[in-house]
Structure formats: C-alpha cells, structure tokens
C-alpha positions in Angstrom: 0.0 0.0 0.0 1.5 3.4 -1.2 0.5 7.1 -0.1 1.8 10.1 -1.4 1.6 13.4 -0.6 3.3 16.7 -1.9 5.1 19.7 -0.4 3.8 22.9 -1.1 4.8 26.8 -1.9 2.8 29.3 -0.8 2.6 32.1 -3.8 1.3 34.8 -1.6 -0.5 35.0 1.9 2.0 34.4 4.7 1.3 33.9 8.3 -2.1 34.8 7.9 -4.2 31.6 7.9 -3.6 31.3 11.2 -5.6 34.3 11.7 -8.3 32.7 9.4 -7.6 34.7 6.4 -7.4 33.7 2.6 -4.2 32.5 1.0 -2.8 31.4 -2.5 -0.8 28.3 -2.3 0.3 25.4 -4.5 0.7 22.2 -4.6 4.2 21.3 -6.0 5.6 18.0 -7.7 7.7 17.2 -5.3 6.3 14.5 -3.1 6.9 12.4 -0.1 5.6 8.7 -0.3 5.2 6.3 2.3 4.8 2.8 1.5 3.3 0.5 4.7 1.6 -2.7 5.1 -1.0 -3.1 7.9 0.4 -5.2 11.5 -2.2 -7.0 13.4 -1.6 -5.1 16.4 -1.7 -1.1 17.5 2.1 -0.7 16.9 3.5 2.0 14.3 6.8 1.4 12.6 8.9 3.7 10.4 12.1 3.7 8.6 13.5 6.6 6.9 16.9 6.9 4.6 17.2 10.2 6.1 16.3 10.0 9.5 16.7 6.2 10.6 13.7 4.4 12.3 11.5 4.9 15.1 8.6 2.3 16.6 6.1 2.7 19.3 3.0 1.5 20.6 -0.1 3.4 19.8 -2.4 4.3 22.7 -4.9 6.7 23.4 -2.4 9.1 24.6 1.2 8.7 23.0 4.1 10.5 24.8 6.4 12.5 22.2 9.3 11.8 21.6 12.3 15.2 22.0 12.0 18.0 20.1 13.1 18.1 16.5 12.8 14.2 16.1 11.2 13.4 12.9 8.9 10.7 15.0 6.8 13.1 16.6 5.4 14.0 13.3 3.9 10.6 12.9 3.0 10.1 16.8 1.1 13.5 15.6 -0.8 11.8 13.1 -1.5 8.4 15.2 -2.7 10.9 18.1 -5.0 13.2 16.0 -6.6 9.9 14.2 -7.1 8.0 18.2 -9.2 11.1 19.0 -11.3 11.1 16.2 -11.3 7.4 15.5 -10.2 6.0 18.5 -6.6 3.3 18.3 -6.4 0.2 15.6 -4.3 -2.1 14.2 -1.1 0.2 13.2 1.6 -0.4 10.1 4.7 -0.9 9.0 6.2 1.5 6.9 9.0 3.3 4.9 9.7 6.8 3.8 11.0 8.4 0.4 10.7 12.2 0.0 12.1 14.3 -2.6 10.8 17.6 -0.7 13.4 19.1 1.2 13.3 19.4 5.0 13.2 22.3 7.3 13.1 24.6 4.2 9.8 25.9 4.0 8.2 23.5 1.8 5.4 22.0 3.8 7.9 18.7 4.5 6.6 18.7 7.8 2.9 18.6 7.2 3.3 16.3 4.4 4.6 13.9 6.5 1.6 14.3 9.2 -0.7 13.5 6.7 1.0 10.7 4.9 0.7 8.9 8.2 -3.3 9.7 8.9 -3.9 8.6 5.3 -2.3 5.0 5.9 -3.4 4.6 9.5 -6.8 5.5 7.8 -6.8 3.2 5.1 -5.5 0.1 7.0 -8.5 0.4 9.0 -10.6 0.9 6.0 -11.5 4.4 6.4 -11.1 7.0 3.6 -12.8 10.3 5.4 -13.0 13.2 2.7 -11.3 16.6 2.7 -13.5 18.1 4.9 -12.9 15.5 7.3 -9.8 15.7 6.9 -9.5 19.4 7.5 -11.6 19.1 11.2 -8.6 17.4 12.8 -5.0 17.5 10.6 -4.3 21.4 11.5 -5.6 20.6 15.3 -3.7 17.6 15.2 0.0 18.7 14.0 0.2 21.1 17.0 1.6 17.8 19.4 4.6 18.9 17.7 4.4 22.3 19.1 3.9 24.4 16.0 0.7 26.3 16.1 0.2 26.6 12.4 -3.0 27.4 10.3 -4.7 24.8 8.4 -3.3 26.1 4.6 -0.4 23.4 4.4 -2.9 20.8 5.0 -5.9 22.2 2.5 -3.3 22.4 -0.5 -1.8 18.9 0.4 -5.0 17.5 0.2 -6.5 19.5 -2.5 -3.7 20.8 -4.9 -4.2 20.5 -8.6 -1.9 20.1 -11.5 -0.8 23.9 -13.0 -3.2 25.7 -10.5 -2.8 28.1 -7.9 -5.2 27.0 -4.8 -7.3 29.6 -3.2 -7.9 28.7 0.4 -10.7 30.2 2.5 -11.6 29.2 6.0 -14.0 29.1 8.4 -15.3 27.0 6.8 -12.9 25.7 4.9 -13.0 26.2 0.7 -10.6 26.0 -2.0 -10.8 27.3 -5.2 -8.4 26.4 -8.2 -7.2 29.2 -10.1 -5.2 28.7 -13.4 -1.3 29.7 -13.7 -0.5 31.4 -16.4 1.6 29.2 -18.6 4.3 31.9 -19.3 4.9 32.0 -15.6 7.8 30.6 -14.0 8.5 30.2 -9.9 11.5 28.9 -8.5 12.7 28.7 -5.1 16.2 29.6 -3.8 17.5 28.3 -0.4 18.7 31.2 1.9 21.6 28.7 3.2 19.8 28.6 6.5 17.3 25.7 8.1 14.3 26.9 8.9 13.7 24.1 11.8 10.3 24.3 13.2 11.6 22.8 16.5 13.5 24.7 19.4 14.1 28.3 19.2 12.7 28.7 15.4 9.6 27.2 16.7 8.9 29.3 19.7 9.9 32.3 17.2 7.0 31.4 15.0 4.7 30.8 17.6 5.4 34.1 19.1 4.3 36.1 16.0 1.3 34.3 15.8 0.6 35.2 19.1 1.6 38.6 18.5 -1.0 38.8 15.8 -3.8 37.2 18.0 -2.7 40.0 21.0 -3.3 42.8 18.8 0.3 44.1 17.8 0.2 46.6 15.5 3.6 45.8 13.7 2.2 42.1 13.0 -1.4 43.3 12.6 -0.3 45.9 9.8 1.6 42.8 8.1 -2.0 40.7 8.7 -4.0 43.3 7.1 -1.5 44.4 4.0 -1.0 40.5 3.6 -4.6 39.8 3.3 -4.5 42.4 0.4 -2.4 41.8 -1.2 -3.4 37.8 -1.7 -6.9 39.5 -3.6 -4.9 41.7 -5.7 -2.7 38.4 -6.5 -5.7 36.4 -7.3 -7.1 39.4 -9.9 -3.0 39.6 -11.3 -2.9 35.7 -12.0 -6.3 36.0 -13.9 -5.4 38.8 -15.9 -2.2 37.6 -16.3 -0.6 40.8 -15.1 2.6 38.9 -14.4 4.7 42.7 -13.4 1.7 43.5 -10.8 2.5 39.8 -9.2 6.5 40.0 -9.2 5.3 43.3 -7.3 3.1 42.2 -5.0 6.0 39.6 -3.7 8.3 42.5 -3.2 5.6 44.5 -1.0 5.5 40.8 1.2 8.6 40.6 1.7 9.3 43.8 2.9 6.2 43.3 5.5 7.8 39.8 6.3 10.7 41.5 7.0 9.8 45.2 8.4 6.7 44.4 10.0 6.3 40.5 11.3 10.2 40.3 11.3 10.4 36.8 10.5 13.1 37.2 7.6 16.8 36.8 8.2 19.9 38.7 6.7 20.5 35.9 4.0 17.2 35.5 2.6 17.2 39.7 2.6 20.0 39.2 0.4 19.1 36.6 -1.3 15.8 38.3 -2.5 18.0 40.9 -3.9 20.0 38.7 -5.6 17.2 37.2 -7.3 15.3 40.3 -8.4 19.4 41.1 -9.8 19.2 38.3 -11.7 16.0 38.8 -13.4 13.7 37.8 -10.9 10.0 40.1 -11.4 9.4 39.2 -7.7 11.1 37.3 -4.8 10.1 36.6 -1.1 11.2 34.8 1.8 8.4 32.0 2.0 7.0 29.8 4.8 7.4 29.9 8.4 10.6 32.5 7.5 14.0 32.8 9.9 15.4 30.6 7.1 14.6 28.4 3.8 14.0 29.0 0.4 12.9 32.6 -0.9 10.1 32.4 -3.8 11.1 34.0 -7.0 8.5 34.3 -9.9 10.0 35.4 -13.5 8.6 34.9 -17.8 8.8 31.1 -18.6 11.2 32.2 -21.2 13.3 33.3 -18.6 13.4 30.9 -16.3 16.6 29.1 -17.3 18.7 32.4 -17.9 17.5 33.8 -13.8 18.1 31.1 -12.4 22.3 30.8 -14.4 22.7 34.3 -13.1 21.9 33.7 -9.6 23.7 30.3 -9.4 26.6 32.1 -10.9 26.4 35.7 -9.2 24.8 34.2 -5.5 25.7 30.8 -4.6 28.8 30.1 -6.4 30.8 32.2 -4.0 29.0 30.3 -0.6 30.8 26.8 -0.8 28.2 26.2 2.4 25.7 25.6 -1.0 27.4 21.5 -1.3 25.3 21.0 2.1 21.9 21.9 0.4 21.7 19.4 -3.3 18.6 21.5 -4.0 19.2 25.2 -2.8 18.2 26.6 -6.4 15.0 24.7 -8.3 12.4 25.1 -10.4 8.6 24.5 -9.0 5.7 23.6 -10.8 2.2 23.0 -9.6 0.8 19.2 -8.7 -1.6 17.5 -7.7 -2.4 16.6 -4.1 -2.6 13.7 -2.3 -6.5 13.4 -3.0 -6.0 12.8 -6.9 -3.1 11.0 -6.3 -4.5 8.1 -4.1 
C-alpha cells in the first residue's frame, strides 16, 4: 500500500491563515511517499533513509518523543486519528521524500498527513477533505507548531498547474489557473528553517503577536490579506509585473513588520530580483529556507544561471543543500493521487 503526498509553496498569503484569512498556495511535484503494510496489532513502525527508524506503541495518549525528532510528526498523526477514531491495528512502513526538509516546503505537514492517510486506510477508512480538515491542522500542533490549516488544504486538494485559493472558516478551495508563461523557482537562503526549538517558539510568538493585537504584525495581517486578492485578480489577468510586485511588498512586511526574515534570505531576495527575478520573497514559516522567486517562462533558465553564478557560487556552504536553487511547478495533491 503506497501514499503520497506533496510539499507545497505558498505564492502569496504568509502567516495569515492562522488568523483565518485567505491564501494562495500550491501544490508542488515534489512529493513524499510512504509505502506500509498493515500489523495485526496497535504498533507504528517507520524507517526513513534520512532519518533512521522509530517504533512505538499506539495508545490513546502517546508521549512525544524530544523535540526536533522526525517521530513526533507521525505520533502526531497516530494521536489526532485515536481522538477522532479511536486506536487500531497500526503499520509498518517506509519513507521516500524528494521535498526538502526544514526549508519551507510543507515537509513537515506532508509527512503528518501521509501517516493519517495509511493509518486511515489500514483500518478501512477514507474520510474526505473536509474530514480531513476538522482534525490535521488541530492535530499537528503535538509537535508544538501552532500553524493554520493552509499546508494541510493544498496537500490535500492541490491540482496540477493551479494556484489554490484557500478560505476558511469554513474551509473552501478554489483552483485558479497559472499562467503558462509564468515561471517560480525557489532559492535556499543557506539557512534551516527548523520548526523545532528556538525557530519554533519564534513562530509561535508572532502568531501570538498577531492574536494579541500588535500593530507591527497586525499591519503585516491586514496588508498580507490584500495583497493575496490583488494576487488572485493579477494571475487572472495575467498581469505577471503586478504579481512579481506584489512579492516584493510581502517581503518587505515579512521583513519590516512581522520580522520573520533573516539577513540571507534579505539578500538573497536581492540577488534574485538582480538576476531577473520580477518578484522574490522569503516564503513559509521564515527565519530561514527557500525565498520564492517568480520570473517569464522564457526566462526561467537564464535567472536562475545568473543567480547560481552571481549568489551561490561564491557560498561553498551551498554542497550541504543538493537543492538550494529549483524550479517549482504546480501538482496534484494527495487526493487525486490516491
């Protein structure tokens, strides 16, 4: 039995779902798969090339193991699934994942819900997205990350060359069509953005700064949220300049306002826009990871020379990251792809 289930780049609309407002994600091609086969008795078993293996018996209340271990993202999803549908028979299982970790990709919650999906389907259960949505962004917080529910909505629901619009409370996504002279690509800042220890507690913190009424992280909540509908009208009207602007204006809030960028991705946005780049960001949780770039599609190949030749060929740190400069096109979640 196989699942898979991709990473993700949100286009425009950072640390704002959180706060229940709309974002544009989408589902990229890079995926993580977990292959498993059901055991006749409530024990989960996982072994990951990366990460090595972990094992533990599934209960109604599973203790975690430290912080930063790659385990507590599956004792997340074999918690959130015994609250909803109480403990079962568990699996054994290995991991392959060609989305990069701790880089603002969605590895984290792509993992989460690989492991729902099997412990789901070796009992026989196949809940739908809406389900689905009630309990995976509740459930990933036993890791300690106090997330929105985006990462989980375009996991689920991403389609092949689509932006996905994501609207909550409730929940609704919306497909909206790339442009196919558009070209994104992602550039690693040289710096992990771990969502454990101190990066996590950072990222909690501006959500709660947010929630408390800061005006700093409120003026980032309110221009964000703008700018995501003036995004949606540029993709349809293919107003590709007003787009490259609009990630400019986000990352200067990310950076001036909610503070969550970092001096490399600062410079590594510049570098981008230097090298042709129409727009660049830091993207996901921030303090780290890849910075968004969008440029023409017959472009693409020329930007990203430049900034491999002009950026990252003078940081020899780059050998530790294989994929620190990539194209990303949009997928299809984990939905179609069962």
């Amino acid at each position: 039995m196989t699942v898979e289930v991709p990473g993700r780049v949100n286009l425009i609309g950072e640390h704002i779902d959180y706060l229940g407002y709309p974002v544009l994600p989408m589902a990229i091609t890079r995926r993580l798969r977990l292959d498993f086969q059901p055991l006749e008795h409530p024990e989960i078993r996982v072994e990951s090339g990366a990460y090595g293996s972990r094992q533990f018996a599934w209960t109604q209340k599973i203790p975690p193991s430290p912080p930063g271990d790659f385990g507590n993202y599956i004792k997340a999803a074999a918690q959130l699934v015994a609250n909803r549908w109480g403990v079962a028979n568990g699996f054994e299982g290995s991991i392959a994942s060609s989305i990069p970790a701790a880089a603002g990709l969605s590895s984290s919650s792509a993992l989460v819900i690989a492991a729902t999906l099997a412990l789901l389907r070796v009992r026989g259960l196949q809940p739908d997205f809406d389900e689905l949505m009630e309990v995976l962004p509740e459930g990933e917080r036993y890791v300690g990350t106090r997330g929105g529910g985006m990462d989980h909505a375009v996991c689920l629901a991403g389609r092949r060359g689509c932006a996905i619009e994501v609207r909550f409370h409730p929940v609704k996504v919306t497909p909206l069509y790339i442009p196919e002279d558009w070209a994104f690509f992602v550039a690693h800042s040289l710096q992990r953005a771990e969502k454990s220890g101190a990066a996590r507690e950072d990222y909690n913190r501006r959500r709660a700064l947010a929630e408390a009424g800061d005006a700093s992280a409120l003026r980032h909540a309110c221009s964000e949220r703008q700018r995501v509908e003036d995004a949606m009208r540029a993709m349809g009207a293919n107003d590709i300049e007003a787009f490259g602007a609009i990630l400019k204006a986000s990352h200067r809030s990310l950076r001036d306002d909610l503070k969550v960028s970092c001096d490399r991705a600062d410079r590594l946005v510049e570098a981008s826009l230097a090298a042709g780049a129409l727009g660049a960001r830091i993207m996901g949780g921030g303090f780290g990871g890849y910075v968004l770039g969008l440029c023409r599609e017959e472009n693409v190949e020329e930007t990203l020379a430049r900034l491999d030749r002009d950026h990252f060929s003078s940081l020899p740190e780059r050998d530790g990251f294989p994929d620190y400069l990539m194209r990303v096109e949009a997928g299809d979640g984990a939905l179609a792809l069962v």
